[in-house]
Backbone as JSON, one array per atom type, in Angstrom:
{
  "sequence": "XXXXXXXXXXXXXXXXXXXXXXXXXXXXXXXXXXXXXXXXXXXXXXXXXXXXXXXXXXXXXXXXXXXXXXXXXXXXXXXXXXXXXXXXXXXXXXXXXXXXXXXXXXXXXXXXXXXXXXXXXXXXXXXXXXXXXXXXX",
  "N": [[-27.75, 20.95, 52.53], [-26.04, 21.21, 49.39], [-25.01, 22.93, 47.15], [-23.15, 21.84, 43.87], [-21.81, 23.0, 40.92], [-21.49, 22.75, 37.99], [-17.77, 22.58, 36.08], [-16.37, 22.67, 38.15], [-14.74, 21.94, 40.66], [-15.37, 19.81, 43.5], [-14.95, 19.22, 47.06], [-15.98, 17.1, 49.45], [-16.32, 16.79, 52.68], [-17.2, 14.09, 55.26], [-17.21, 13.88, 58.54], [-18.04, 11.64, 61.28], [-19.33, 11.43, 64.4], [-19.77, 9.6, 67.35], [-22.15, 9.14, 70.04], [-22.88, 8.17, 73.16], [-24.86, 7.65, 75.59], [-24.63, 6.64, 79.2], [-26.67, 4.17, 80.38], [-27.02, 3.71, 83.2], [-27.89, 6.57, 83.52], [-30.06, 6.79, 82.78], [-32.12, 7.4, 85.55], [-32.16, 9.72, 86.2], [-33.05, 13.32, 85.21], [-33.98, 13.85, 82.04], [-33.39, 16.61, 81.63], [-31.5, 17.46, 83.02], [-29.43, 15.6, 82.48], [-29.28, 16.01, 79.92], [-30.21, 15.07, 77.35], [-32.57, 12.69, 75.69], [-33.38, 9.38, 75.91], [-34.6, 6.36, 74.61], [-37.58, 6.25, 73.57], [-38.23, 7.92, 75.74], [-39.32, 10.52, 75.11], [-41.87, 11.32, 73.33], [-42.97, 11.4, 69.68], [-45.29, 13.04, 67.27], [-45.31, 12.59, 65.16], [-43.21, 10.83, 64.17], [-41.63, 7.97, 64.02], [-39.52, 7.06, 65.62], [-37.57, 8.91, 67.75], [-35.66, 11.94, 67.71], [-33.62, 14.5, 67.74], [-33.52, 16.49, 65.33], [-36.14, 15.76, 64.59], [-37.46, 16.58, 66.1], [-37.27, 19.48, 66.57], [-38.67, 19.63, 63.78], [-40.91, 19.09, 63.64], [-41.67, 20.72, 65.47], [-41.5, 22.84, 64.72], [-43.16, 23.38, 62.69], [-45.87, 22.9, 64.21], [-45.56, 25.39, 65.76], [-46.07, 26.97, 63.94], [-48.06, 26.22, 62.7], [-50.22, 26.8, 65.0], [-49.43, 30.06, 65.22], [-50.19, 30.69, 62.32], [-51.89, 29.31, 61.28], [-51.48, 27.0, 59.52], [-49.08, 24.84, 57.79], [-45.83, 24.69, 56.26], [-45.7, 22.81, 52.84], [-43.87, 20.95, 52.52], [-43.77, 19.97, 55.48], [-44.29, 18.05, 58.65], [-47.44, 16.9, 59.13], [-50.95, 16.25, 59.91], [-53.85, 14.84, 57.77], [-56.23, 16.83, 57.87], [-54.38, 19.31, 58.64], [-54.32, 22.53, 57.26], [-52.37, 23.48, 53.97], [-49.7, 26.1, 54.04], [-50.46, 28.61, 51.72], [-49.82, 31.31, 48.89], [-51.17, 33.45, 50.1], [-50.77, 33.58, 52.68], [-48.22, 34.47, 53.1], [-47.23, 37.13, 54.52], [-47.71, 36.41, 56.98], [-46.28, 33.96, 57.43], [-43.22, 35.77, 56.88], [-43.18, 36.23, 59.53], [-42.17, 34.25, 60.93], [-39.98, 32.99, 59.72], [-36.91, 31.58, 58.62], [-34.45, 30.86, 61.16], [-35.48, 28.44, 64.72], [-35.99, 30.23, 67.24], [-34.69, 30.41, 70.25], [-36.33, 30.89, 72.07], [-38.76, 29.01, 71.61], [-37.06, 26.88, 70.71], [-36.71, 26.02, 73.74], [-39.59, 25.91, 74.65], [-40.52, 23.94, 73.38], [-38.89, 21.77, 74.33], [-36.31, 20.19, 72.67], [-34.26, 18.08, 72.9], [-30.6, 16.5, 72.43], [-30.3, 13.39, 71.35], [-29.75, 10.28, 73.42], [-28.35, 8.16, 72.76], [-26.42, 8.79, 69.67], [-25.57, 9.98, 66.67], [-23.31, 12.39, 64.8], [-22.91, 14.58, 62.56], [-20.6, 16.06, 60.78], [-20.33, 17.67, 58.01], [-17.74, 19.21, 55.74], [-17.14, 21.22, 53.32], [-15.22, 22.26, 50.33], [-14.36, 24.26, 46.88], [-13.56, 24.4, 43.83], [-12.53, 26.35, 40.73], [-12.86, 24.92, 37.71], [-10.64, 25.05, 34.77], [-12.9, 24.26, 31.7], [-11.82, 22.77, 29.88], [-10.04, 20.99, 30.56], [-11.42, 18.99, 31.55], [-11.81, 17.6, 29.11], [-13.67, 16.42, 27.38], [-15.84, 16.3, 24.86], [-18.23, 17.33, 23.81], [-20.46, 17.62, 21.56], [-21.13, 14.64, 21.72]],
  "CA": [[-27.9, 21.02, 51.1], [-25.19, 20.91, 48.56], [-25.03, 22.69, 45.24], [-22.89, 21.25, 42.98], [-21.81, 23.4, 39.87], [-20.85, 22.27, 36.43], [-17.27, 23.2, 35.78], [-15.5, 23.43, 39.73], [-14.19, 20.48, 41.77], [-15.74, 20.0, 45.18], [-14.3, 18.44, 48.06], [-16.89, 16.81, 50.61], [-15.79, 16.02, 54.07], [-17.71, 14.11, 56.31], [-16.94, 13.03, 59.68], [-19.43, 11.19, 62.01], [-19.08, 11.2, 65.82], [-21.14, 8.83, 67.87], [-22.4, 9.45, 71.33], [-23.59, 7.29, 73.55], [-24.95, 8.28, 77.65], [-24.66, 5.38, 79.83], [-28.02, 3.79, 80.57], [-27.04, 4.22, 84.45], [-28.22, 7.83, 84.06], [-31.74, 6.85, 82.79], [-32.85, 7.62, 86.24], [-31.99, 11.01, 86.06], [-34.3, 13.76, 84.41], [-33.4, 14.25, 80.84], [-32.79, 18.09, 81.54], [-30.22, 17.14, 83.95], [-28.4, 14.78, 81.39], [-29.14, 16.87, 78.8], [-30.74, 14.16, 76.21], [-33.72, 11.77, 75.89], [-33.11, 7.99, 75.96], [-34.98, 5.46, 72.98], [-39.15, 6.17, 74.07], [-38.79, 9.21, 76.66], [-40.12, 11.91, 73.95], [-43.02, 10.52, 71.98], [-43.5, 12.65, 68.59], [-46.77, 12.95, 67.26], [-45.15, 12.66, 63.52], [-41.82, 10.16, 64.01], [-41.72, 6.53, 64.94], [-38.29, 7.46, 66.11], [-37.23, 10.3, 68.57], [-34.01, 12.87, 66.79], [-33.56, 16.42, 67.83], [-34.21, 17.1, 64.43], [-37.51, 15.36, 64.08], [-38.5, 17.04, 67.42], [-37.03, 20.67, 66.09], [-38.95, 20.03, 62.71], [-41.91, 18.6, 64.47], [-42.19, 21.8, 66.65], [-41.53, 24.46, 63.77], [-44.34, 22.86, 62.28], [-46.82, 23.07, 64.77], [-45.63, 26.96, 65.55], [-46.74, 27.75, 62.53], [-49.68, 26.31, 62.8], [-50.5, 28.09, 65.73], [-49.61, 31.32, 64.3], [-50.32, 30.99, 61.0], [-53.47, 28.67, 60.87], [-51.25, 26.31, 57.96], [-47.75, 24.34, 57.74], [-45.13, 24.43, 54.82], [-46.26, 21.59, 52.3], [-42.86, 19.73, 52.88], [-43.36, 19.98, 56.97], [-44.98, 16.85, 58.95], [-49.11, 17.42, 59.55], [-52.32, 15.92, 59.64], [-54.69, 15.12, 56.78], [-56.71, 18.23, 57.55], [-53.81, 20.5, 58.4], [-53.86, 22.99, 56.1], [-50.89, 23.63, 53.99], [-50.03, 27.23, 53.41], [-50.71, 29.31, 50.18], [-49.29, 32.57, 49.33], [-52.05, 34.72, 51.23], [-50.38, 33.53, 54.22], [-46.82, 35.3, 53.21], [-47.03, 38.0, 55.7], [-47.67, 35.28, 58.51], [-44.72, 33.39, 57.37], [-42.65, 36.38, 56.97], [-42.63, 36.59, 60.63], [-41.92, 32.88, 61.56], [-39.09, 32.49, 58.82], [-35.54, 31.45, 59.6], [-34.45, 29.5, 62.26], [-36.47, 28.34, 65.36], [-35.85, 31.35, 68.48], [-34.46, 29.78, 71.22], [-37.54, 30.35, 73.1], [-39.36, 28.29, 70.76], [-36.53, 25.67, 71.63], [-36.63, 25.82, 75.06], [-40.91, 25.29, 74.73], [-40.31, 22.29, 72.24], [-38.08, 20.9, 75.02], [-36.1, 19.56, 71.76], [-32.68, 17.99, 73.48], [-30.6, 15.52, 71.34], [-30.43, 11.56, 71.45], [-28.55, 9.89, 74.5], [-27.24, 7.52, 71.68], [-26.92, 9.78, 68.24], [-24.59, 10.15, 65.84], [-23.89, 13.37, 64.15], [-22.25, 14.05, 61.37], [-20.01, 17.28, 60.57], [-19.79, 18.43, 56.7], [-16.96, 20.62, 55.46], [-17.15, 21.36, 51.88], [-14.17, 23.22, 49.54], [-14.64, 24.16, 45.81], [-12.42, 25.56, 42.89], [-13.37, 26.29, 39.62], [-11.58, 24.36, 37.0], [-11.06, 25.38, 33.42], [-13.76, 23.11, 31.13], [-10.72, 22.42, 28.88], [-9.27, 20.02, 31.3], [-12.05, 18.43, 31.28], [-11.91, 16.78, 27.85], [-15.03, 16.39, 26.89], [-16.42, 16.32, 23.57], [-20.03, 18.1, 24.12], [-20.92, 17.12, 20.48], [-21.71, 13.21, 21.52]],
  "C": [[-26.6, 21.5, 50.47], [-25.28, 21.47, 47.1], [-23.72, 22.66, 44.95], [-22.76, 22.03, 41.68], [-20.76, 22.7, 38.96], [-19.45, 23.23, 36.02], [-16.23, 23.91, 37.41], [-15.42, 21.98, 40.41], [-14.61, 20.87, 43.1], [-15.65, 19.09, 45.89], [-15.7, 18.61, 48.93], [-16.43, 15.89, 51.92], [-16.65, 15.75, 54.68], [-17.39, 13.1, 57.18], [-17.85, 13.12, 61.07], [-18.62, 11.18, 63.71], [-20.31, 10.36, 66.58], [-21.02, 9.34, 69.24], [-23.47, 8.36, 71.98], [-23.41, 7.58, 74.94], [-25.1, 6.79, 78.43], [-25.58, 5.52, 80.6], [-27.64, 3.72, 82.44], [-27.56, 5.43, 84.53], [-29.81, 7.85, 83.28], [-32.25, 7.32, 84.07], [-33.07, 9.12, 86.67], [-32.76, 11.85, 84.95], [-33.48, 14.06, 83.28], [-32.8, 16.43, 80.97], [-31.65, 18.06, 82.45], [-29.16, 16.45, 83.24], [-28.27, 15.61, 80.3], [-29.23, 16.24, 77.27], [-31.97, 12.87, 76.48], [-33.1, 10.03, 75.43], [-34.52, 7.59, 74.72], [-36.65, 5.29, 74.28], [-39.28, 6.53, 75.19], [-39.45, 10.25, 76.26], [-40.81, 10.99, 73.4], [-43.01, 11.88, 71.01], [-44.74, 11.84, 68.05], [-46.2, 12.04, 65.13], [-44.09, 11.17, 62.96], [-42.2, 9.23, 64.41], [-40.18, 6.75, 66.11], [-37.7, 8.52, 66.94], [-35.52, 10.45, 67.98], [-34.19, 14.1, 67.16], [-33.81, 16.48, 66.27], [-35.75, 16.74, 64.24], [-38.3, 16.26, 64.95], [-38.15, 19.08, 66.93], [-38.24, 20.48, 64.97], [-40.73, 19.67, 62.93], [-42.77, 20.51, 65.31], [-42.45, 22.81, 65.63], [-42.88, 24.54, 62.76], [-45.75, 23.43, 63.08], [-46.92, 24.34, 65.56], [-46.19, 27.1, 64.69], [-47.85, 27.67, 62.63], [-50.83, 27.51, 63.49], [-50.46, 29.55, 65.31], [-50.22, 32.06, 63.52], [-51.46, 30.17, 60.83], [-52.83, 27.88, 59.71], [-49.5, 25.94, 58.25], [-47.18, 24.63, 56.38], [-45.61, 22.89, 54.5], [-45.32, 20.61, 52.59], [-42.69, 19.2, 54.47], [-44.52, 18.84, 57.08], [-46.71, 17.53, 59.6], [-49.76, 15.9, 58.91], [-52.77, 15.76, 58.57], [-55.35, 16.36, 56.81], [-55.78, 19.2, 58.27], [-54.24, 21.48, 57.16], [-52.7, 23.26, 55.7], [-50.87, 25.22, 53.63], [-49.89, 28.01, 52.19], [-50.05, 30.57, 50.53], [-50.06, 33.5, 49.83], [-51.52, 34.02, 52.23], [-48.88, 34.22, 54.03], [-47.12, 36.12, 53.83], [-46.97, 37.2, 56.93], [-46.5, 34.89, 58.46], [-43.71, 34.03, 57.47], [-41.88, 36.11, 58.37], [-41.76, 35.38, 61.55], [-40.78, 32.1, 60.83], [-37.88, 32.4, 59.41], [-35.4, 30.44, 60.58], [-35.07, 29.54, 63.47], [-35.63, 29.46, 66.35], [-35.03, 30.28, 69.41], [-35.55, 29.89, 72.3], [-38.72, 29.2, 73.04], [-38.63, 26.79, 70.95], [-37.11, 24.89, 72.84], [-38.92, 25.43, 75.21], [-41.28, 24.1, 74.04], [-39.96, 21.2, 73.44], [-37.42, 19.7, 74.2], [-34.56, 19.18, 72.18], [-32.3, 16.89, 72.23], [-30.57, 14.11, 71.81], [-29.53, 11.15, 72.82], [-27.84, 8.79, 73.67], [-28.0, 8.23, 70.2], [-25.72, 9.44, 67.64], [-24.93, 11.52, 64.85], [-22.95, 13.67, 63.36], [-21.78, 16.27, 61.38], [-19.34, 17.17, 59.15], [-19.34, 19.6, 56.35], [-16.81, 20.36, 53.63], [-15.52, 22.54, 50.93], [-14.5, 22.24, 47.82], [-13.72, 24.89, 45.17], [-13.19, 25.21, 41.4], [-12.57, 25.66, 38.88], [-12.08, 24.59, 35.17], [-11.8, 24.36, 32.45], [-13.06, 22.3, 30.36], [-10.3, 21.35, 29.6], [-9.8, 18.86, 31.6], [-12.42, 16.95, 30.29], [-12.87, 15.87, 27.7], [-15.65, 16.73, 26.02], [-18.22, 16.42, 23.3], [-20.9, 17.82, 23.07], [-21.23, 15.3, 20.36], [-22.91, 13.0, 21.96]]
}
């Protein structure tokens, strides 16, 4: 996520790297390669297997567990519930980013062909004057 203020120039860098594991090491266990090949992970939520889907997938269904309820923007069920604020103390404890034990029980590795992308951002403020902009149209 990206904010964006009115009144500052912001530089957005992004540069993509691809990866790709050579399909000779399909026979080998994904924890040994250290990534899942295209329909070795099934997700319950994705047509698609992504370390993120499978991270956002899992943090999801912690919660559940936990907390008896998902965030409204996280992937669920028709009768999930979603959670309300009488569950803030539950959430409290499950906030932030996933544990690494929570990882390591996901078994959430990344793609054997991915692409991932690295954004570097720089901002300066710039006087509105320079602008020239006539706010009265």
């Amino acid at each position: 996520d990206f904010l964006l203020n009115y009144g500052s120039q912001t530089k957005i860098e992004v540069t993509a790297k691809s990866y790709r594991t050579n399909e000779n090491l399909r026979g080998y266990s994904p924890n040994i390669r250290k990534c899942y090949f295209d329909g070795e992970k099934k997700l319950e939520f994705f047509k698609t297997y992504a370390e993120s889907h499978c991270i956002l997938e899992c943090r999801a269904n912690l919660l559940l567990k936990t907390c008896g309820c998902v965030l409204f923007w996280m992937p669920r069920s028709k009768t999930t519930r979603v959670c309300r604020l009488t569950d803030i103390k539950c959430l409290g404890k499950k906030k932030g980013i996933m544990r690494e034990e929570d990882r390591l029980t996901c078994r959430c590795l990344p793609s054997c062909h991915d692409i991932r992308y690295k954004f570097v951002t720089s901002s300066i403020v710039v006087d509105p004057k320079f602008f020239n902009v006539d706010r009265n149209e």
